[in-house]
C-alpha positions as CSV (number, residue, x, y, z in Angstrom):
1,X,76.6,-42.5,24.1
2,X,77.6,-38.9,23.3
3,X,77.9,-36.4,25.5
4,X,75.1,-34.2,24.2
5,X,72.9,-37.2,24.5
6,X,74.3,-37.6,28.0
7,X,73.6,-34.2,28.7
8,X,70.1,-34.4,27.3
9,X,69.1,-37.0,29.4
10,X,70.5,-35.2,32.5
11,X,68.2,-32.6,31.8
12,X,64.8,-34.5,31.2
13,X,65.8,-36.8,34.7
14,X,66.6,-33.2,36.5
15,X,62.9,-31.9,35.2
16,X,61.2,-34.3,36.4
17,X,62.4,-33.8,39.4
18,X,61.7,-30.0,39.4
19,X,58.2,-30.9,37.9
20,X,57.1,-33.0,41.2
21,X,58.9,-30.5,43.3
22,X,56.6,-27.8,41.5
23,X,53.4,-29.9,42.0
24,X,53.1,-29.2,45.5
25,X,54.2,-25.6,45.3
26,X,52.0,-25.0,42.9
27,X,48.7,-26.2,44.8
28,X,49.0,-22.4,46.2
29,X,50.0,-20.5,43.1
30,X,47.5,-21.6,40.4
31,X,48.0,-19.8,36.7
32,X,44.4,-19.4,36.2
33,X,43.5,-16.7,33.6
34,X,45.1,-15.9,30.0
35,X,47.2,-12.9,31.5
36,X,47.4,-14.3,35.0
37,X,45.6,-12.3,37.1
38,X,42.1,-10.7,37.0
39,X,43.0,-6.9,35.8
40,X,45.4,-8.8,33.5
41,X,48.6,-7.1,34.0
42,X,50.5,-9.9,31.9
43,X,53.3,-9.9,35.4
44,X,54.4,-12.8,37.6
45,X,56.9,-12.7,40.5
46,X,58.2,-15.9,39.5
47,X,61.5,-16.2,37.9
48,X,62.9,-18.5,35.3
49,X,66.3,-19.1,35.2
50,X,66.5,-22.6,33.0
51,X,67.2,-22.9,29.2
52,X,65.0,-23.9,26.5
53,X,65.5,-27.6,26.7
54,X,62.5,-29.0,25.3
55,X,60.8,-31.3,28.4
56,X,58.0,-32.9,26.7
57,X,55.1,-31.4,23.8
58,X,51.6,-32.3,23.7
59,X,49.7,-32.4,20.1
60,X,46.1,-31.3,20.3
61,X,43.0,-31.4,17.7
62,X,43.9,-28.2,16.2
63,X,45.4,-24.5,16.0
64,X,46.2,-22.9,19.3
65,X,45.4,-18.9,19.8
66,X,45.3,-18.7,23.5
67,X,47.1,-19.5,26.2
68,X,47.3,-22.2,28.6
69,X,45.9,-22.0,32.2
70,X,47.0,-24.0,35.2
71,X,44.3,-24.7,38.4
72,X,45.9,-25.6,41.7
73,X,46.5,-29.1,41.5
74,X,49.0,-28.4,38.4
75,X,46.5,-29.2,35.7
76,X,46.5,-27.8,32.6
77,X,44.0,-26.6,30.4
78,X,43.8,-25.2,26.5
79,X,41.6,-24.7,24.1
80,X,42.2,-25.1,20.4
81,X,40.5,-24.2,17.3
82,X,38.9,-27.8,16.2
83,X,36.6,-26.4,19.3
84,X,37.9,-29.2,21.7
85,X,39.1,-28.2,25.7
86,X,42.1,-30.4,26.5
87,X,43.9,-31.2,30.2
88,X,47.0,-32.1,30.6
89,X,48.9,-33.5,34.1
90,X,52.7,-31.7,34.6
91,X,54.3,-34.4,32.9
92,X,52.1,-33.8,29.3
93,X,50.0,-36.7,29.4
94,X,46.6,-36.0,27.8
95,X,43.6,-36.8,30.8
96,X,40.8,-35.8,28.8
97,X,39.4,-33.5,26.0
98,X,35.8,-31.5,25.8
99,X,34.0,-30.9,22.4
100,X,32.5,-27.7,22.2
101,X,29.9,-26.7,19.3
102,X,32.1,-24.4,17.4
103,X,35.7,-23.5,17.3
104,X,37.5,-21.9,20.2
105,X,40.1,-18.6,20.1
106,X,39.8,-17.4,23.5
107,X,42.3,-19.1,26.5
108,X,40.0,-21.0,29.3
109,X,39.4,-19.0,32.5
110,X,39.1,-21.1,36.0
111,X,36.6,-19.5,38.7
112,X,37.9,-19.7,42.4
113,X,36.0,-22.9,42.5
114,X,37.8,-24.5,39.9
115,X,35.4,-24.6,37.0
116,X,36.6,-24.2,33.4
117,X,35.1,-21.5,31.2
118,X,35.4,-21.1,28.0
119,X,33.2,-19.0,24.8
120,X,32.8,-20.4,21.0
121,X,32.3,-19.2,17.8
122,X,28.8,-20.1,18.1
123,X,28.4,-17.7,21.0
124,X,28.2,-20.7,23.3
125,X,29.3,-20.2,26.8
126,X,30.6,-23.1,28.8
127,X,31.4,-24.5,32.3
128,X,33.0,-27.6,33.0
129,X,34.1,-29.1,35.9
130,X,37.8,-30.2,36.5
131,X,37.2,-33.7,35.5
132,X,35.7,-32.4,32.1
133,X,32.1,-33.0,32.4
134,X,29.4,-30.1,31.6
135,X,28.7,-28.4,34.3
136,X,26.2,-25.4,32.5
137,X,26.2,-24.4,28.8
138,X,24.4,-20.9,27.9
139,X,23.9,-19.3,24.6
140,X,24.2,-15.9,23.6
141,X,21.1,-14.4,21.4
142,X,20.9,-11.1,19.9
143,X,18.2,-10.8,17.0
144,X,20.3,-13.1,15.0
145,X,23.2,-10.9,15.2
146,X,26.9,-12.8,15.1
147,X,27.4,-13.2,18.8
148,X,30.5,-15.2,18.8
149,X,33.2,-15.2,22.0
150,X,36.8,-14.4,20.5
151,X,38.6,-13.9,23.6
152,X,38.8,-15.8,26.9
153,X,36.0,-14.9,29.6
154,X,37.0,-12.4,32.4
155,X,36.5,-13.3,36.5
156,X,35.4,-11.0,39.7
157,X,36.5,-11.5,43.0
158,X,32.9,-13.0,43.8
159,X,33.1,-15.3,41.2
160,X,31.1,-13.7,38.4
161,X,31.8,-14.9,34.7
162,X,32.1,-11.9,32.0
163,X,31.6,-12.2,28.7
164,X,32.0,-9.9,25.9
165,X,30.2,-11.1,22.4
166,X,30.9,-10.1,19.0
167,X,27.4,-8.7,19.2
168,X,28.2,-5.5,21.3
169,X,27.1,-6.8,24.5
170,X,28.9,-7.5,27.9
171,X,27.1,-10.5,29.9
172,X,27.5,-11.5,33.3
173,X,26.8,-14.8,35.3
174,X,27.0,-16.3,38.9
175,X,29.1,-18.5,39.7
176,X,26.1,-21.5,39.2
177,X,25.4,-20.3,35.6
178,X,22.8,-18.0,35.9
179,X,22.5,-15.2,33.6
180,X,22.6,-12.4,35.7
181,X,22.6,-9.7,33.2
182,X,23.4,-8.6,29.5
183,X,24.6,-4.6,28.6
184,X,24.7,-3.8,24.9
185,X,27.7,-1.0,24.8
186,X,27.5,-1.0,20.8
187,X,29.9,-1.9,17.7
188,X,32.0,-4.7,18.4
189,X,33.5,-6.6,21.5
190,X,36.8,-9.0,20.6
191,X,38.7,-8.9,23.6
192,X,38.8,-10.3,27.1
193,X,37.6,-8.4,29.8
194,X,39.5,-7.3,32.9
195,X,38.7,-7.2,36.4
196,X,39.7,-5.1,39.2
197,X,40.1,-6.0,42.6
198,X,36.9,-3.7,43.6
199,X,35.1,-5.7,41.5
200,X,35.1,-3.3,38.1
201,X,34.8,-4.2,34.7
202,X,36.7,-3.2,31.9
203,X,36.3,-3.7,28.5
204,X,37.4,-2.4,24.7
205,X,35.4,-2.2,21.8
206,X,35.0,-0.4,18.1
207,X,32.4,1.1,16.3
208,X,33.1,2.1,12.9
209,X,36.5,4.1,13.3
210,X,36.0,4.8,17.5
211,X,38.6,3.3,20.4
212,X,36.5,2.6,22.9
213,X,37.1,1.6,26.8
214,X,34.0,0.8,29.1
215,X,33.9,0.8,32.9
216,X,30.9,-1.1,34.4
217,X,29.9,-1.5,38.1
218,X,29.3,-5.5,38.9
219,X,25.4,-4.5,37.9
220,X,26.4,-3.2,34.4
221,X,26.3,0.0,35.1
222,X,28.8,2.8,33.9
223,X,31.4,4.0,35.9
224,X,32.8,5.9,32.8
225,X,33.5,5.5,28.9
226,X,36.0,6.3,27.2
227,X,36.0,7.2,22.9
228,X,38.0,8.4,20.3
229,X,38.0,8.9,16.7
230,X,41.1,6.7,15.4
231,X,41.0,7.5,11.5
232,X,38.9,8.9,8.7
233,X,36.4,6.2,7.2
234,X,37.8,6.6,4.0
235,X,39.7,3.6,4.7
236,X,36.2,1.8,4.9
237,X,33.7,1.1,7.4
238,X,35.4,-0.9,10.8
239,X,39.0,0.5,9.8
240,X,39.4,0.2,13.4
241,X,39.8,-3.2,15.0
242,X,40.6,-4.2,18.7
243,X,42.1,-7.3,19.1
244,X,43.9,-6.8,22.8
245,X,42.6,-6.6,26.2
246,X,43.2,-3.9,28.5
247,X,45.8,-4.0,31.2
248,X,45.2,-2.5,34.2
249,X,47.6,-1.0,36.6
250,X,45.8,-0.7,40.2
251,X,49.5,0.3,41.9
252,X,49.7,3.3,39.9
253,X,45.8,3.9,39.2
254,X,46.5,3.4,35.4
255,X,44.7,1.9,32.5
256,X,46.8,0.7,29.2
257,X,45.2,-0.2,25.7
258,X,46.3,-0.8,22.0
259,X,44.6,-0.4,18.8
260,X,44.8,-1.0,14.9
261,X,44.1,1.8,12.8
262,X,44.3,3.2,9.6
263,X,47.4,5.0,9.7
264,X,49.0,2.3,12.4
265,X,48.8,1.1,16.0
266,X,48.2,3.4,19.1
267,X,49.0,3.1,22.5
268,X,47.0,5.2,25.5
269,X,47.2,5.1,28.9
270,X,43.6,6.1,30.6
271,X,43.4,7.3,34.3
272,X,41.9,4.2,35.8
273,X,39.8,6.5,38.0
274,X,37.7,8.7,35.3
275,X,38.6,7.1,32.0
276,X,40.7,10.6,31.2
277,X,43.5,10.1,28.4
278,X,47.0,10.6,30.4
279,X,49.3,9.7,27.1
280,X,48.2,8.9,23.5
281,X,51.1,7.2,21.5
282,X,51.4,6.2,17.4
283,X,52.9,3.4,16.7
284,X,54.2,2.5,12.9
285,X,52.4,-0.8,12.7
286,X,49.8,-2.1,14.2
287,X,49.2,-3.3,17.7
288,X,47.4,-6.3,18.4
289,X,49.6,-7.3,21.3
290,X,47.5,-6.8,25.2
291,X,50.3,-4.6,27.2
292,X,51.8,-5.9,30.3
293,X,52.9,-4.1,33.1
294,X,57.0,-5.0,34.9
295,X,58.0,-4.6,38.3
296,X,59.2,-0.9,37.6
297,X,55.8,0.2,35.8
298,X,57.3,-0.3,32.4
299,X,55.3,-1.7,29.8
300,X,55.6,-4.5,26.9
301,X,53.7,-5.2,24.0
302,X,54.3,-6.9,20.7
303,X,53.3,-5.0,17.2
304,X,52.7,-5.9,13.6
305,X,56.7,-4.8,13.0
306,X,57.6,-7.6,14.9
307,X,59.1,-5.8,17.7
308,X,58.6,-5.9,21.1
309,X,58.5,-2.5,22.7
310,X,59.2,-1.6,27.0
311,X,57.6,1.9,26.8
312,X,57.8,4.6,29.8
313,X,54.8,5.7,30.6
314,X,56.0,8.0,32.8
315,X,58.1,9.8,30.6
316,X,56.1,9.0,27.5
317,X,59.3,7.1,25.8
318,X,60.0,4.1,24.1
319,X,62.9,2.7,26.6
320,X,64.0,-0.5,23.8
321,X,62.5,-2.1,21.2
322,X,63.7,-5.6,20.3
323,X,63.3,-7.1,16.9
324,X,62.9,-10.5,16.7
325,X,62.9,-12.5,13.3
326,X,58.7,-13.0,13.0
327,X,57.4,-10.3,10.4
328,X,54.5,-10.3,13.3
329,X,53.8,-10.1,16.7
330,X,50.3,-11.1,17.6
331,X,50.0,-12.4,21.2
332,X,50.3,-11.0,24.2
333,X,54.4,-10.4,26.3
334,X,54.8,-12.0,30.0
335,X,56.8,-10.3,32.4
336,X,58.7,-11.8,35.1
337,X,59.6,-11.0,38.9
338,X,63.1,-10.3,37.2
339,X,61.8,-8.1,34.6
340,X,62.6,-10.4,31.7
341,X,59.8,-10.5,29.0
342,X,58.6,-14.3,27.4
343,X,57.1,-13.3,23.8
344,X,56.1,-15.5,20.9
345,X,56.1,-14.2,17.4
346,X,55.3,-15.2,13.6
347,X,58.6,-17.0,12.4
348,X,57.4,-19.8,15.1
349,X,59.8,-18.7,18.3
350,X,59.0,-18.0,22.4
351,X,61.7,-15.3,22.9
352,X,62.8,-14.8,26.1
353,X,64.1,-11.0,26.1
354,X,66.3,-9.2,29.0
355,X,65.1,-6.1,31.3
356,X,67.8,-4.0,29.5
357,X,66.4,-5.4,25.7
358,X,69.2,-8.5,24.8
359,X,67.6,-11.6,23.3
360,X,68.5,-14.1,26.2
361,X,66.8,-17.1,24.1
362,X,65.0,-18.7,21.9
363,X,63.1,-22.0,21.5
364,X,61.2,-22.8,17.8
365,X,58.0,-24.2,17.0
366,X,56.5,-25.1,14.1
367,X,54.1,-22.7,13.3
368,X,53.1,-18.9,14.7
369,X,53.2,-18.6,19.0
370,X,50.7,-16.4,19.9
371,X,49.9,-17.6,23.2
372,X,51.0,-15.9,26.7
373,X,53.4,-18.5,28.3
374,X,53.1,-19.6,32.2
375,X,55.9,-20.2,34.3
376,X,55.6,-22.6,37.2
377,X,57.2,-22.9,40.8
378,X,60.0,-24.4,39.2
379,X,60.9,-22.3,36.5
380,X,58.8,-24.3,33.9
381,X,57.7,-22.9,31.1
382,X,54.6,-24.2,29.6
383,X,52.9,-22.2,26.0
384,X,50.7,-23.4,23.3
385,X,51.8,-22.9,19.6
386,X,49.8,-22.5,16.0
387,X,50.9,-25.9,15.2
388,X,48.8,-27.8,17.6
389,X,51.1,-28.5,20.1
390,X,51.5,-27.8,24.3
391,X,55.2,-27.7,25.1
392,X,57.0,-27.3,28.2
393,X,60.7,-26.2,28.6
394,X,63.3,-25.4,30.7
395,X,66.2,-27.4,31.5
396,X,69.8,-26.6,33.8
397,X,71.9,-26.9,30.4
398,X,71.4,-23.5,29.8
399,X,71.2,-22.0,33.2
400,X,74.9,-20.1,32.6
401,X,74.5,-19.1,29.2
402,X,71.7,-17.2,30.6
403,X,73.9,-15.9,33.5
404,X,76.3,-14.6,30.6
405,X,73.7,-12.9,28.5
406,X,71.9,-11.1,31.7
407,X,74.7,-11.0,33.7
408,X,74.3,-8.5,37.0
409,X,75.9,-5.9,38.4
């Protein structure tokens, strides 16, 4: 035997070792929304320092778009675009699948109580329960108007389910299923929506060529709104598309969004309090990527260049931009306690990229990442890929070569 089959053994034995030593950690540190946490900040205080050693990959029933979502016992959950729900224990072995009625692009969001929900194409909203049985199914109406559920369902701190449709309208349900109430805002809704911890709702949208941020009181009401013209319809109707969700920053009372226009991608920064523009960026390319928020207020998103930019919001600067090798960057960064950033990109790679802007590493896929890693108690990484697949990585083979690329003062 080889030594780099020696070596590669060593690692698998070592992570399963870390795996069971992250099961019970993890029972208190669940992973259980697309960004995180409920306003979607895209930060953990975790800290990976393992390699890219591949630990095990799980194929699914189809594409994967979103992200993969952990509950407390270590189980995890992702949905892919044949419209099946699949779980998966620590180690990658498959404990059951969920057909829905149409295909799925959103991540799964768990409640407080566990339960898995997720929106289709067919504007079908759906609760399971951890063992993957239907717990409630509701589905959206409007006048036969397309009411279908792109992005993964938002959370309050009571337990309320959010859903924005394709439709225009924001719906919110208890934590039982009912339908507690449905706001048409107008144009289109395609992201996620985030929740503050008072309970506040925000959401972007488009109508014709208009950016627009809602914020709605848990009864639907408006706190404030946000619009702005973002090109000239000469580039025809719906020139302007949201694809991210917000980000909000409660420590520094801020709210961060990015758009597609005509002309290129924007990024603004809204006062969280009355919706007032603070800082209104153009980007080259277009922004699809949701931002994320580091320790030090800095924030990350991805953009059609394929570069990841950290951007100052304080001093209304780009700090770095890294360029990775994918012509695009669609999903969403993930920001660590040590201010590295975990993105994927088009040319099939999960970067991992250094506070100061250095590639640290990379690991390849098969097909486009798009989905917002997790990282464990352990160090774990776990993401979803375009080519059907749930990996996990990490692995001590690497752990110096990552000391020399990040090395500390």
């Amino acid at each position: 035997m080889d030594r780099t089959t020696i070596l590669r053994w060593r690692d698998r034995l070592l992570a399963v070792a870390l795996i069971a030593l992250a099961s019970a950690a993890a029972a208190v540190e669940p992973w259980p929304h697309f960004r995180g946490d409920l306003p979607y900040t895209g930060r953990t205080d975790r800290v990976s320092r393992l390699g890219p050693t591949l630990l095990w990959s799980a194929r699914t029933s189809g594409s994967i778009v979103g992200s993969p979502v952990m509950d407390s016992s270590g189980t995890l959950y992702v949905a892919a675009a044949s419209g099946h729900v699949h779980a998966f224990d620590r180690e990658g072995t498959r404990r059951w699948a969920f057909a829905t009625s149409a295909s799925l692009f959103g991540s799964p969001t768990l409640a407080p109580d566990a339960t898995i929900h997720v929106g289709d194409l067919a504007g079908r909203v759906y609760a399971l329960r951890p063992d993957g049985t239907l717990r409630w199914v509701y589905q959206i109406t409007n006048s036969g108007r397309d009411a279908r559920v792109i992005q993964a369902p938002g959370i309050g701190p009571e337990g309320n389910v959010y859903v924005c449709a394709w439709d225009g309208r924001l719906h919110a349900f208890g934590p039982g299923g009912a339908h507690l109430w449905g706001v048409s805002l107008g144009g289109y809704l395609s992201a996620s929506p985030a929740v503050d911890t008072t309970g506040t709702i925000y959401v972007v949208g488009y109508s014709d060529d208009d950016l627009r941020v809602y914020a709605r009181r848990t009864d639907g009401t408006s706190k404030w709104t946000f619009a702005r013209d973002m090109g000239s319809t000469a580039y025809g109707a719906f020139a302007t598309y949201i694809k991210s969700s917000v980000c909000v920053d409660e420590a520094r009372g801020r709210l961060y969004v990015a758009a597609n226009c005509p002309d290129g991608g924007w990024f603004a920064c809204l006062d969280l309090r009355t919706g007032a523009a603070l800082d209104w960026r153009a980007f080259p390319r277009a922004i699809y990527s949701a931002p994320s928020v580091g320790p030090d207020g800095a924030v990350f998103f991805g953009a059609l260049d394929g570069r990841l930019y950290a951007y100052d919001p304080d001093r209304k600067t780009v700090k770095w931009s890294f360029q990775t090798d994918g012509e695009f960057i669609f999903g969403s960064p993930l920001v660590d306690g040590d201010g590295s950033v975990y993105v994927g990109a088009s040319d099939g790679c999960l970067y991992k990229v250094g506070p100061t802007g250095r590639e640290v590493w990379r690991f390849a896929t098969a097909a486009d990442v798009r989905a917002t890693p997790l990282i464990d108690a352990a160090g774990v990484l776990y993401f979803a890929s375009h080519d059907s697949r749930l990996y996990a990585i990490g692995g001590v083979t690497r752990a110096r070569a990552w000391r020399r690329y990040d090395a500390r003062p």
